[in-house]
N, CA, C and O atoms as a Tripos MOL2 file, in Angstrom:
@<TRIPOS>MOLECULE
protein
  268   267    67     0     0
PROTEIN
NO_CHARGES

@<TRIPOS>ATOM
      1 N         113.9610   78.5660   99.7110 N.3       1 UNK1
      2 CA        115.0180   77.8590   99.0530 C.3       1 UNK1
      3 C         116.0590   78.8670   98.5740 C.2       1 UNK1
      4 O         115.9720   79.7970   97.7720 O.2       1 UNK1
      5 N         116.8480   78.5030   99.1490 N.am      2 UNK2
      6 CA        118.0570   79.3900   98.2000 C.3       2 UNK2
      7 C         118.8270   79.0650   97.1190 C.2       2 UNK2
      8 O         119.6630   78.1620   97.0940 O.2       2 UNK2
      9 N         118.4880   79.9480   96.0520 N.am      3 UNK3
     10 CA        118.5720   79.5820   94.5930 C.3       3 UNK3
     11 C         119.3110   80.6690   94.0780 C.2       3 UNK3
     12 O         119.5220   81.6860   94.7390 O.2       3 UNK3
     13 N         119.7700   80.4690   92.7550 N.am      4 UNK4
     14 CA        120.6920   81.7170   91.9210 C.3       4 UNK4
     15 C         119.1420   82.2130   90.9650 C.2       4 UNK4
     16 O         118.1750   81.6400   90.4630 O.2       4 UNK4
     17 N         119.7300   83.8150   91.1360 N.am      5 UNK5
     18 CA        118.6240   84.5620   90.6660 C.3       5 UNK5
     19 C         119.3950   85.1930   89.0760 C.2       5 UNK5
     20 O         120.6040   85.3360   88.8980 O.2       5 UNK5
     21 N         118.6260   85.4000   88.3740 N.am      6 UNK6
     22 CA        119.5220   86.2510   87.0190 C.3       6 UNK6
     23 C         119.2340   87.8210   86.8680 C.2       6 UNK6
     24 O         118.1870   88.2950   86.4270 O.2       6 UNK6
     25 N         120.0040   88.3180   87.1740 N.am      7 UNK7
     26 CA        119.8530   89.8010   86.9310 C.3       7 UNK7
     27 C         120.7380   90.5120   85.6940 C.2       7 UNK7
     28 O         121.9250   90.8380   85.7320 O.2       7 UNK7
     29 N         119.8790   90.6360   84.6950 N.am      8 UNK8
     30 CA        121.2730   91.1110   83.7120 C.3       8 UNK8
     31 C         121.9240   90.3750   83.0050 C.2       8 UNK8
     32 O         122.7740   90.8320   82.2400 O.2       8 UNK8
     33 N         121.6720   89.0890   83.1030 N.am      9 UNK9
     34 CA        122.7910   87.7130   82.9980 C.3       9 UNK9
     35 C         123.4270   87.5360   83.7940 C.2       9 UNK9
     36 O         124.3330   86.7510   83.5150 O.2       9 UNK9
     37 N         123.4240   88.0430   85.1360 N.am     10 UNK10
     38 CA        124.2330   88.1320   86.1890 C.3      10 UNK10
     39 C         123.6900   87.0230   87.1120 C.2      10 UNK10
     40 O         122.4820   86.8270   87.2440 O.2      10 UNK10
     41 N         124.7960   86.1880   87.8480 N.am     11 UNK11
     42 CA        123.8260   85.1890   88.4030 C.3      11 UNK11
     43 C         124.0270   85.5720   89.8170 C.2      11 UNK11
     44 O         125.2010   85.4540   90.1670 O.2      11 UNK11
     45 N         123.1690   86.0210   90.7830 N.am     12 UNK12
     46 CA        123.4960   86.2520   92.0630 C.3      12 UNK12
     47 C         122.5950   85.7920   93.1660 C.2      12 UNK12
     48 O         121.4040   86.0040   93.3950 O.2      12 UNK12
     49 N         123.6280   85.0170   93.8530 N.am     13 UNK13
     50 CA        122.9940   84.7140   95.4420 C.3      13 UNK13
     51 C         121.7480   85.4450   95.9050 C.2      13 UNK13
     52 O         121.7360   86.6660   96.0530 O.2      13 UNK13
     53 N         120.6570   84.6330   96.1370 N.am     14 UNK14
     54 CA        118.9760   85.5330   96.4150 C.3      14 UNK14
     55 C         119.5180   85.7750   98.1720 C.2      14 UNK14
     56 O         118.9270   86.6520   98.8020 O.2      14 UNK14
     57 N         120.4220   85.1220   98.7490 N.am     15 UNK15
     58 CA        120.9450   86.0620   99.8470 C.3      15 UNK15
     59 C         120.8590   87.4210  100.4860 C.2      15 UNK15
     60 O         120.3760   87.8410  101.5370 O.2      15 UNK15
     61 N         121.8000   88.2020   99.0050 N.am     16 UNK16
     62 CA        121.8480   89.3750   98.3500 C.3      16 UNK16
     63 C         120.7800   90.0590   98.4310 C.2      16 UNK16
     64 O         120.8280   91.2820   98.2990 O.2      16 UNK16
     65 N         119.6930   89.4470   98.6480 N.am     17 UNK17
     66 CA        118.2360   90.1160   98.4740 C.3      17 UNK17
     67 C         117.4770   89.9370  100.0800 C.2      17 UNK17
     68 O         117.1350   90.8360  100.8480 O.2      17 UNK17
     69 N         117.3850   88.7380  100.2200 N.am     18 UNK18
     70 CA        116.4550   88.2330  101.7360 C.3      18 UNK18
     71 C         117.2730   88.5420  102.6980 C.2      18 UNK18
     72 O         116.7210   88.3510  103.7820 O.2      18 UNK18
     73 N         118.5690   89.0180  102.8220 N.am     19 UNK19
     74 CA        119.2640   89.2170  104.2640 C.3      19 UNK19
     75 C         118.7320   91.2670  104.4030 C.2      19 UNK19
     76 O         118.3920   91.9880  105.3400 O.2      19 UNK19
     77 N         118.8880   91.4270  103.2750 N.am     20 UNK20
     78 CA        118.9930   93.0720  104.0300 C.3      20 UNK20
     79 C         117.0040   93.4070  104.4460 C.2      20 UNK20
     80 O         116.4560   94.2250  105.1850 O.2      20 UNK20
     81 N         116.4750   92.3270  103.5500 N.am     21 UNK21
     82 CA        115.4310   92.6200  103.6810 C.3      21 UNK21
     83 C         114.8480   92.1410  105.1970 C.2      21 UNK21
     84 O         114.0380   92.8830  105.7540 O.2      21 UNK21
     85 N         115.2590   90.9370  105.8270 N.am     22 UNK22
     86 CA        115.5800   90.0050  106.8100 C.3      22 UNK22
     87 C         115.8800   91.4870  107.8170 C.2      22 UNK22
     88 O         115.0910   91.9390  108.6480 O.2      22 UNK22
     89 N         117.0460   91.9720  107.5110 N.am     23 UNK23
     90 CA        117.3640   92.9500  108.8550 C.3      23 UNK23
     91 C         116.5990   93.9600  109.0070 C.2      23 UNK23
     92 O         116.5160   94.4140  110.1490 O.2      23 UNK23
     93 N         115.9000   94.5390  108.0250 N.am     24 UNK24
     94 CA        114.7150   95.3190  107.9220 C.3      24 UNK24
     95 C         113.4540   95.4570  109.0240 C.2      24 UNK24
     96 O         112.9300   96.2540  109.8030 O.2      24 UNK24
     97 N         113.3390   93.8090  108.4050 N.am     25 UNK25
     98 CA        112.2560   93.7840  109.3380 C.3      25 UNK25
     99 C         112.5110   93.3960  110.8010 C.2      25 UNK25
    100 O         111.7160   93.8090  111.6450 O.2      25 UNK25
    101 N         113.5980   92.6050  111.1870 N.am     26 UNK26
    102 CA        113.8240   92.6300  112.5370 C.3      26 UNK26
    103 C         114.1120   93.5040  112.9800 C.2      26 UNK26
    104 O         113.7270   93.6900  114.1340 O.2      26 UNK26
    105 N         114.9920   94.5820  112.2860 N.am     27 UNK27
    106 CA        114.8160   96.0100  113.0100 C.3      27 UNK27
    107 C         113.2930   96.6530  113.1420 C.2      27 UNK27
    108 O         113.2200   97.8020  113.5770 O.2      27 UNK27
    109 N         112.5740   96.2410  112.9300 N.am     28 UNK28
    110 CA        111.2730   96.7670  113.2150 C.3      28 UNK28
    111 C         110.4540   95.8300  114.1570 C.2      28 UNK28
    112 O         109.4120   96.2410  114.6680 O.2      28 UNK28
    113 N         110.8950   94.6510  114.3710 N.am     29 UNK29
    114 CA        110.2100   93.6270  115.8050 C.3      29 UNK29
    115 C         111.0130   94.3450  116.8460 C.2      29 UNK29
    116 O         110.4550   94.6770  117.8920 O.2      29 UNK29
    117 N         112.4710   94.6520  116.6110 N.am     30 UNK30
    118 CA        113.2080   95.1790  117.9420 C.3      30 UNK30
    119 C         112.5550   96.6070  118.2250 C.2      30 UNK30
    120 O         112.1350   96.8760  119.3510 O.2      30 UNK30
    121 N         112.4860   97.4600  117.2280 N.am     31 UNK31
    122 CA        112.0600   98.4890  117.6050 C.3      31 UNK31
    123 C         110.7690   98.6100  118.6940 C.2      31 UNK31
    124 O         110.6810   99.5080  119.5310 O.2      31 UNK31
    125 N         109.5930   97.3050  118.4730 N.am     32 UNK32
    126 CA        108.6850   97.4140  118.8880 C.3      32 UNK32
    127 C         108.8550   96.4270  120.1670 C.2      32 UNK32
    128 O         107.8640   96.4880  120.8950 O.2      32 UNK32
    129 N         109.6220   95.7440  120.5180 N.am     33 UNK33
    130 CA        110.1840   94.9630  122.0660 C.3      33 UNK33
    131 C         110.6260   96.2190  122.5350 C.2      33 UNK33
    132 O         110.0090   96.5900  123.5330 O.2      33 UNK33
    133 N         111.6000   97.0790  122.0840 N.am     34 UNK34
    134 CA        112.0660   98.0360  122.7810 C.3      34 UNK34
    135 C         110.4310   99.1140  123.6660 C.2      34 UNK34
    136 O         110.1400   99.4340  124.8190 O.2      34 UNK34
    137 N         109.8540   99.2930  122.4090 N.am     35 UNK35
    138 CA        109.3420  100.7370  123.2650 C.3      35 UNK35
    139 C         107.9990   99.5560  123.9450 C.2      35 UNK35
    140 O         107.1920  100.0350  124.7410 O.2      35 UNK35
    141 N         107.9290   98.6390  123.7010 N.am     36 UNK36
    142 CA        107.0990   97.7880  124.8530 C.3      36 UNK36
    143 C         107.4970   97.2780  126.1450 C.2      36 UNK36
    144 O         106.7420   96.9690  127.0670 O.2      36 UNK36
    145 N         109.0640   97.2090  126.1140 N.am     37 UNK37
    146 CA        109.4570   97.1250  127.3400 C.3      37 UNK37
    147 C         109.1360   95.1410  127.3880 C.2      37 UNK37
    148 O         108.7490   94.4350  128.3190 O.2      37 UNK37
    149 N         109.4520   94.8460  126.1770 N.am     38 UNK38
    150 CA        109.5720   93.3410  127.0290 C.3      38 UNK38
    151 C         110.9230   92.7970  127.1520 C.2      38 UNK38
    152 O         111.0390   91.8970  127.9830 O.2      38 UNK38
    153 N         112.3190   93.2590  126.2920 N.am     39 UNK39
    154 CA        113.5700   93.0940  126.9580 C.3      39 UNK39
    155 C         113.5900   92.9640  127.9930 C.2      39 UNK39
    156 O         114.4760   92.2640  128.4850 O.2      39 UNK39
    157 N         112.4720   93.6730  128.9160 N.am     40 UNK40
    158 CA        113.6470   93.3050  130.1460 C.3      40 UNK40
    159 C         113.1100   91.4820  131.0660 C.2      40 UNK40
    160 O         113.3540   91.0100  132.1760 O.2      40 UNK40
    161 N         112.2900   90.9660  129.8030 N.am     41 UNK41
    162 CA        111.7980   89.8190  130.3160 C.3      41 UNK41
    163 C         112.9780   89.1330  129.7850 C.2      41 UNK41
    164 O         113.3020   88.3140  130.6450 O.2      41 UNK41
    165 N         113.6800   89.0750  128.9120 N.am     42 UNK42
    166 CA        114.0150   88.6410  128.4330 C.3      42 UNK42
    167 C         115.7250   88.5070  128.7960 C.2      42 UNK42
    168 O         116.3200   89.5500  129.0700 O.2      42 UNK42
    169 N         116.4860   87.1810  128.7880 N.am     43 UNK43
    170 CA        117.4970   86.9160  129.5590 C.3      43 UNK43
    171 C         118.8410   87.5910  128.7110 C.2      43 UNK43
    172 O         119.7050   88.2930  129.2360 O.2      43 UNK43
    173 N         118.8000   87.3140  127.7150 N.am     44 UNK44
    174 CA        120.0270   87.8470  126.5960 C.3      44 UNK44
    175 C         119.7520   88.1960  125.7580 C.2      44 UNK44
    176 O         119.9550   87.4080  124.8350 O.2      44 UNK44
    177 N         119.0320   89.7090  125.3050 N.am     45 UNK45
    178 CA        118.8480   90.3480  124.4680 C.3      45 UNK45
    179 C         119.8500   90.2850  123.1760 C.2      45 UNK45
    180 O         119.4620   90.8450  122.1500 O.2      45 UNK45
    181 N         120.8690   89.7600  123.1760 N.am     46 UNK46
    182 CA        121.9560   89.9600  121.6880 C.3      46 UNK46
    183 C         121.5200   88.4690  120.9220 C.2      46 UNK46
    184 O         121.2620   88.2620  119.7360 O.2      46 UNK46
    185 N         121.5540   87.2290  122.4540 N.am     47 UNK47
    186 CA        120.8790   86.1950  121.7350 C.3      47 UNK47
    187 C         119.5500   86.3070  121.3740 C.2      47 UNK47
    188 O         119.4050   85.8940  120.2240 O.2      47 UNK47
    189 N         118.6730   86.6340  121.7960 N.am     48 UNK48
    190 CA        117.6720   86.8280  121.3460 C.3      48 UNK48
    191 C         117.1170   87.3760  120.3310 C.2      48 UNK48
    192 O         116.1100   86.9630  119.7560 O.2      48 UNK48
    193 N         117.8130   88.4230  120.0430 N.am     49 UNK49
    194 CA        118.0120   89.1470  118.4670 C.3      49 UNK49
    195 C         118.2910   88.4440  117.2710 C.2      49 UNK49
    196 O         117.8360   88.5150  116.1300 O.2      49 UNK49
    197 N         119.6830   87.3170  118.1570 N.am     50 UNK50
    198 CA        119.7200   86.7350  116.6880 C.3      50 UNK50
    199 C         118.8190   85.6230  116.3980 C.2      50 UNK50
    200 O         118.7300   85.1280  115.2740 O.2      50 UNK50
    201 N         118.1470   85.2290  117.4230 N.am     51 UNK51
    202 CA        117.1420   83.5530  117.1900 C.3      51 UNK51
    203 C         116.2970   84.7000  116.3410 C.2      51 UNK51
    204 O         116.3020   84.4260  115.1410 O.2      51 UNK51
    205 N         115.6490   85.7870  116.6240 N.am     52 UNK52
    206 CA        114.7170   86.2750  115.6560 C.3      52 UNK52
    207 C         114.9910   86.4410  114.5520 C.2      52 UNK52
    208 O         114.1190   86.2140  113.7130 O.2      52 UNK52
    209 N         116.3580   86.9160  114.1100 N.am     53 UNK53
    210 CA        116.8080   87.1940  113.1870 C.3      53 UNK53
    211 C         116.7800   85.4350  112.4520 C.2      53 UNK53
    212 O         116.8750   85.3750  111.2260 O.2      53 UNK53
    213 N         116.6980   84.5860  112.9570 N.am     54 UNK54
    214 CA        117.2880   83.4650  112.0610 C.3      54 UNK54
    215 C         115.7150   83.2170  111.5830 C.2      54 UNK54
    216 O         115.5270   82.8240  110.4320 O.2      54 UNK54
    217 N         114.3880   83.4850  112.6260 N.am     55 UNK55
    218 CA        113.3540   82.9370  112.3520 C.3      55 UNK55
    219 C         112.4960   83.5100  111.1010 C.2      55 UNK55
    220 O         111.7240   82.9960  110.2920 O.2      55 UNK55
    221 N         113.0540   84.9740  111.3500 N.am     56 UNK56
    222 CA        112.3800   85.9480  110.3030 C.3      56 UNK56
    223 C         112.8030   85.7810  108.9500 C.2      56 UNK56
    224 O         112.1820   86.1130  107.9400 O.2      56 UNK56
    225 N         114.4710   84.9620  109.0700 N.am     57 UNK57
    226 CA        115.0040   84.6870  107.5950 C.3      57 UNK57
    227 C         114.3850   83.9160  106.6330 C.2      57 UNK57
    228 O         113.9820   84.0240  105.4750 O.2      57 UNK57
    229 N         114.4640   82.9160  107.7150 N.am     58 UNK58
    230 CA        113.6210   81.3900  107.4520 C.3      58 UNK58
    231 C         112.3930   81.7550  106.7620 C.2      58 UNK58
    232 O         112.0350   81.2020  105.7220 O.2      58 UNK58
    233 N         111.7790   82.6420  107.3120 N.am     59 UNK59
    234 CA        110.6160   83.0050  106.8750 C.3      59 UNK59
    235 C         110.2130   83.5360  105.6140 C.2      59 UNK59
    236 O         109.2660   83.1530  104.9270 O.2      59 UNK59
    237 N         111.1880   84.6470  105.3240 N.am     60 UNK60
    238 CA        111.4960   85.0530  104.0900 C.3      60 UNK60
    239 C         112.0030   84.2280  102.9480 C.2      60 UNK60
    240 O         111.4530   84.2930  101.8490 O.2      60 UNK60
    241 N         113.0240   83.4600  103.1700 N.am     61 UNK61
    242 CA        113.7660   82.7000  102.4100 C.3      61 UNK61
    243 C         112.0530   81.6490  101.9300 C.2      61 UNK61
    244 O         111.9060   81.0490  100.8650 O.2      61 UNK61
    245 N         111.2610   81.7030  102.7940 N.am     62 UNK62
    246 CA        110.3020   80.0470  101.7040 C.3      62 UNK62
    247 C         109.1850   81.5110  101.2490 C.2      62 UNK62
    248 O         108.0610   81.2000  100.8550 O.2      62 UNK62
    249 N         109.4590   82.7000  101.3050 N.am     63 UNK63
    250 CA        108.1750   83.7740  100.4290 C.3      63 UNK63
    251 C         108.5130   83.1570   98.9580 C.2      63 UNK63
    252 O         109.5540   82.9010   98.3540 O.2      63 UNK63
    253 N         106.9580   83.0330   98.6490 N.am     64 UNK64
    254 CA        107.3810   82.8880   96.5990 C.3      64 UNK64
    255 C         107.6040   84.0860   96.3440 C.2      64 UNK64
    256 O         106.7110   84.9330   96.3240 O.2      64 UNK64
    257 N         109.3860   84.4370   96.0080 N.am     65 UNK65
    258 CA        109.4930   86.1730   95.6330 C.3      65 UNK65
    259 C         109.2970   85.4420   94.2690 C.2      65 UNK65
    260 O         109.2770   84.2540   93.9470 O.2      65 UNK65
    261 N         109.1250   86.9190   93.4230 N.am     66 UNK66
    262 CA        109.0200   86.7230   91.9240 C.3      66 UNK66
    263 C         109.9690   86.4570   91.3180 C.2      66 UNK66
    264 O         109.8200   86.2150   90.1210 O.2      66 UNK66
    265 N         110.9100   86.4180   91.7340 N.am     67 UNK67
    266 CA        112.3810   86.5420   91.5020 C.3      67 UNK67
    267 C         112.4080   84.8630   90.0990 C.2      67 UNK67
    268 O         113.4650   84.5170   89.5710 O.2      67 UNK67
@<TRIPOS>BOND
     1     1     2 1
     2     2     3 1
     3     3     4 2
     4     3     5 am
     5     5     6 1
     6     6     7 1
     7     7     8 2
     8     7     9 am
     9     9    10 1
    10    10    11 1
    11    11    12 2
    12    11    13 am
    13    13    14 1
    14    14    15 1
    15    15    16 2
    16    15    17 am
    17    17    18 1
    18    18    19 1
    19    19    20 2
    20    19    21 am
    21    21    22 1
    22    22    23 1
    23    23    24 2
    24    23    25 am
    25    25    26 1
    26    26    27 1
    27    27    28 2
    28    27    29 am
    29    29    30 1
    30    30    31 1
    31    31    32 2
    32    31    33 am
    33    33    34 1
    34    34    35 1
    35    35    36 2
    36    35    37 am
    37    37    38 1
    38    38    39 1
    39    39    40 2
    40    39    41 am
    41    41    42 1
    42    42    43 1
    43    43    44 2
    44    43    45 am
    45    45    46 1
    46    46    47 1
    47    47    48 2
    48    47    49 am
    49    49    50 1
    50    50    51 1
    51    51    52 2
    52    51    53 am
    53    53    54 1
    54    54    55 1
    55    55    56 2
    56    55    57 am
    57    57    58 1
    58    58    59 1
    59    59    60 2
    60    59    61 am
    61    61    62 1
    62    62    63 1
    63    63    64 2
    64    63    65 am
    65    65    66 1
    66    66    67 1
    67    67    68 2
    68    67    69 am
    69    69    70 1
    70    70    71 1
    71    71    72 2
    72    71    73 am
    73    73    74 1
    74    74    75 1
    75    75    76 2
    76    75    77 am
    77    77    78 1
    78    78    79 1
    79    79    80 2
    80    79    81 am
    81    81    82 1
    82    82    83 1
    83    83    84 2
    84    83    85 am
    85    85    86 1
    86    86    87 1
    87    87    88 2
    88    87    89 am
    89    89    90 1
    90    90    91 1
    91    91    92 2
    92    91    93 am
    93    93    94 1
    94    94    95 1
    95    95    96 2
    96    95    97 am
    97    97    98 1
    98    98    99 1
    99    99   100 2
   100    99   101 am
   101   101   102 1
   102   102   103 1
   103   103   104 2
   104   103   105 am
   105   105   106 1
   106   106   107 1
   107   107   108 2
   108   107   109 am
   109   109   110 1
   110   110   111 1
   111   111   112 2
   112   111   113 am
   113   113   114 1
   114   114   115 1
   115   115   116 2
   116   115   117 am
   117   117   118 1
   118   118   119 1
   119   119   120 2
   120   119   121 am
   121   121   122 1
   122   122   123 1
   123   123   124 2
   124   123   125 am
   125   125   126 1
   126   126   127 1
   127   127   128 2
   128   127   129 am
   129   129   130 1
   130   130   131 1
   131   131   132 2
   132   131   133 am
   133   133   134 1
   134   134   135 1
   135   135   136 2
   136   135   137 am
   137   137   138 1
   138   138   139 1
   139   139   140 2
   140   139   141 am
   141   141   142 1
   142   142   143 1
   143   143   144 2
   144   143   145 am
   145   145   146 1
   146   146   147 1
   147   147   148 2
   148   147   149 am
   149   149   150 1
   150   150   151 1
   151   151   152 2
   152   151   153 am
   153   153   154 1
   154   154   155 1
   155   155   156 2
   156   155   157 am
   157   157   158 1
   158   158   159 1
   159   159   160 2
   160   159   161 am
   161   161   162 1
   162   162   163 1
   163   163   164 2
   164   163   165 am
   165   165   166 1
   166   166   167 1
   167   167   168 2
   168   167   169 am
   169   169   170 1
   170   170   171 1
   171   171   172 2
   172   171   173 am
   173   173   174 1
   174   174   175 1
   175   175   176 2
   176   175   177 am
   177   177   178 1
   178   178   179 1
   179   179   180 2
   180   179   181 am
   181   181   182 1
   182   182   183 1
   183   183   184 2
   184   183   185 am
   185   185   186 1
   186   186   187 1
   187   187   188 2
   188   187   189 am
   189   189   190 1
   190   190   191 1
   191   191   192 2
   192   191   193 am
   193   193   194 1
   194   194   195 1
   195   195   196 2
   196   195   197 am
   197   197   198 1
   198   198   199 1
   199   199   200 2
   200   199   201 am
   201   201   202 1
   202   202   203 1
   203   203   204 2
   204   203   205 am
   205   205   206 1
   206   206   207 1
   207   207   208 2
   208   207   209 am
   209   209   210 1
   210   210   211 1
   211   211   212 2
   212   211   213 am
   213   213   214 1
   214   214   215 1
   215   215   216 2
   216   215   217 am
   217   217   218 1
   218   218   219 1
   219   219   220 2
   220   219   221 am
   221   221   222 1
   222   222   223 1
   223   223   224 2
   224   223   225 am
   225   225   226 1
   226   226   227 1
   227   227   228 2
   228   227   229 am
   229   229   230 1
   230   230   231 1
   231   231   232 2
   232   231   233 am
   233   233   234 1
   234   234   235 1
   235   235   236 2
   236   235   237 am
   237   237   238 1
   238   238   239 1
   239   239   240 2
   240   239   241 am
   241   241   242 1
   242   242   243 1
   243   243   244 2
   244   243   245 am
   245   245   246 1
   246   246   247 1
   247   247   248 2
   248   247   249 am
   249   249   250 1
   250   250   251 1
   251   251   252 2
   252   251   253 am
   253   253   254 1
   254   254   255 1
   255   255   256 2
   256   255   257 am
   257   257   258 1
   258   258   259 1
   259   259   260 2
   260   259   261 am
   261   261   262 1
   262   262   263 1
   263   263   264 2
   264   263   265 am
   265   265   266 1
   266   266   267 1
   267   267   268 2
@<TRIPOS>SUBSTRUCTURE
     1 UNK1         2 RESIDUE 1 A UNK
     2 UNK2         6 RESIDUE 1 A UNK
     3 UNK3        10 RESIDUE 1 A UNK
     4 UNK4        14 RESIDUE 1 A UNK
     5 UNK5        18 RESIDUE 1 A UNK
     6 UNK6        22 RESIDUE 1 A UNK
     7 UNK7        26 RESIDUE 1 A UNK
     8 UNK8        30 RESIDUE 1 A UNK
     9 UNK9        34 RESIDUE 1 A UNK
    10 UNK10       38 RESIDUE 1 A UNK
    11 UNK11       42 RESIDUE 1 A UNK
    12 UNK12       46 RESIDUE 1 A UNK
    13 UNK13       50 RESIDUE 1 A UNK
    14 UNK14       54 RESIDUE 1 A UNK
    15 UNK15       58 RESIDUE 1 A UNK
    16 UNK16       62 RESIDUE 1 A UNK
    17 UNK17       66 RESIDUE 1 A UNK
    18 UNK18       70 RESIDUE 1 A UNK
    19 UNK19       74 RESIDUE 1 A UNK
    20 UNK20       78 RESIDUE 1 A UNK
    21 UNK21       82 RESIDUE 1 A UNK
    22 UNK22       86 RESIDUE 1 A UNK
    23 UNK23       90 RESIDUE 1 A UNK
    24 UNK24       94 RESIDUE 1 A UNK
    25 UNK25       98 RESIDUE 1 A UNK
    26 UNK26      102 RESIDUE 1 A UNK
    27 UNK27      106 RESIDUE 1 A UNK
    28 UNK28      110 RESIDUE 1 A UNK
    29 UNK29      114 RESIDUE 1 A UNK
    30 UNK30      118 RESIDUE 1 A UNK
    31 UNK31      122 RESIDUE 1 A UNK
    32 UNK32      126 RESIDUE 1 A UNK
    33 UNK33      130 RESIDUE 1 A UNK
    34 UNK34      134 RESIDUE 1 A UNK
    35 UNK35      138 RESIDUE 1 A UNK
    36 UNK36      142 RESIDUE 1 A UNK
    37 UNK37      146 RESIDUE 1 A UNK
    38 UNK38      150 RESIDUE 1 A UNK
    39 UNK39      154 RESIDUE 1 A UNK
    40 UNK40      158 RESIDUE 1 A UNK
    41 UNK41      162 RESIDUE 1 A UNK
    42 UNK42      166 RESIDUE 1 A UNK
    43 UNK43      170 RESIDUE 1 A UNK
    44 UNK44      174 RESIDUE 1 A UNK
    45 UNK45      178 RESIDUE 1 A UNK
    46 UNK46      182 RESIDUE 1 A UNK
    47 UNK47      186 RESIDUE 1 A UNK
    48 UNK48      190 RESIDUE 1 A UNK
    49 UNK49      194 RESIDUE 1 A UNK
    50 UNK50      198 RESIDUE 1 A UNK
    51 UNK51      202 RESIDUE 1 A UNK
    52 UNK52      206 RESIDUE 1 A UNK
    53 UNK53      210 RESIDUE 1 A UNK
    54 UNK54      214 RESIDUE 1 A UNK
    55 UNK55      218 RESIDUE 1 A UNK
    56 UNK56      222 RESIDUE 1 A UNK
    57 UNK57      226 RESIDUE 1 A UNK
    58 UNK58      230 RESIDUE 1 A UNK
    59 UNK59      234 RESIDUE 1 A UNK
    60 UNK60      238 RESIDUE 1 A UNK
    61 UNK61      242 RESIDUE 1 A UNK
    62 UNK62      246 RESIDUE 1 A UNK
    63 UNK63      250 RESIDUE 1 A UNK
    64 UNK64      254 RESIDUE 1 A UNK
    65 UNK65      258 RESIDUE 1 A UNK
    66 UNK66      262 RESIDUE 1 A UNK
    67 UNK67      266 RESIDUE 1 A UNK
């Protein structure tokens, strides 16, 4: 769920938090398609990056952070 988080009294988008963490880890599924060599099964590697990228968000976004 995306909700306002308080930091400080500061109210900020949990965005702010699950996207860089989000690219993190898909940089680390790509890293491991890469040296496995399954790109080349694969038809459009840029699309494909981003369906992961949306799935891994998704994923993150329902973690109970402590937040």
């Amino acid at each position: 769920m995306i909700r306002e988080m308080n930091v400080f009294g500061v109210l900020i988008s949990s965005m702010l938090i699950t996207t860089p963490l989000t690219f993190a880890i898909t940089f680390l599924i790509r890293s491991i398609f890469v040296r496995t060599g399954f790109y080349r099964l694969v038809w459009h590697p840029p699309l494909f990056d981003a369906a992961v990228f949306m799935i891994v968000w998704s994923m993150v976004v329902r973690l109970p952070l402590p937040f």
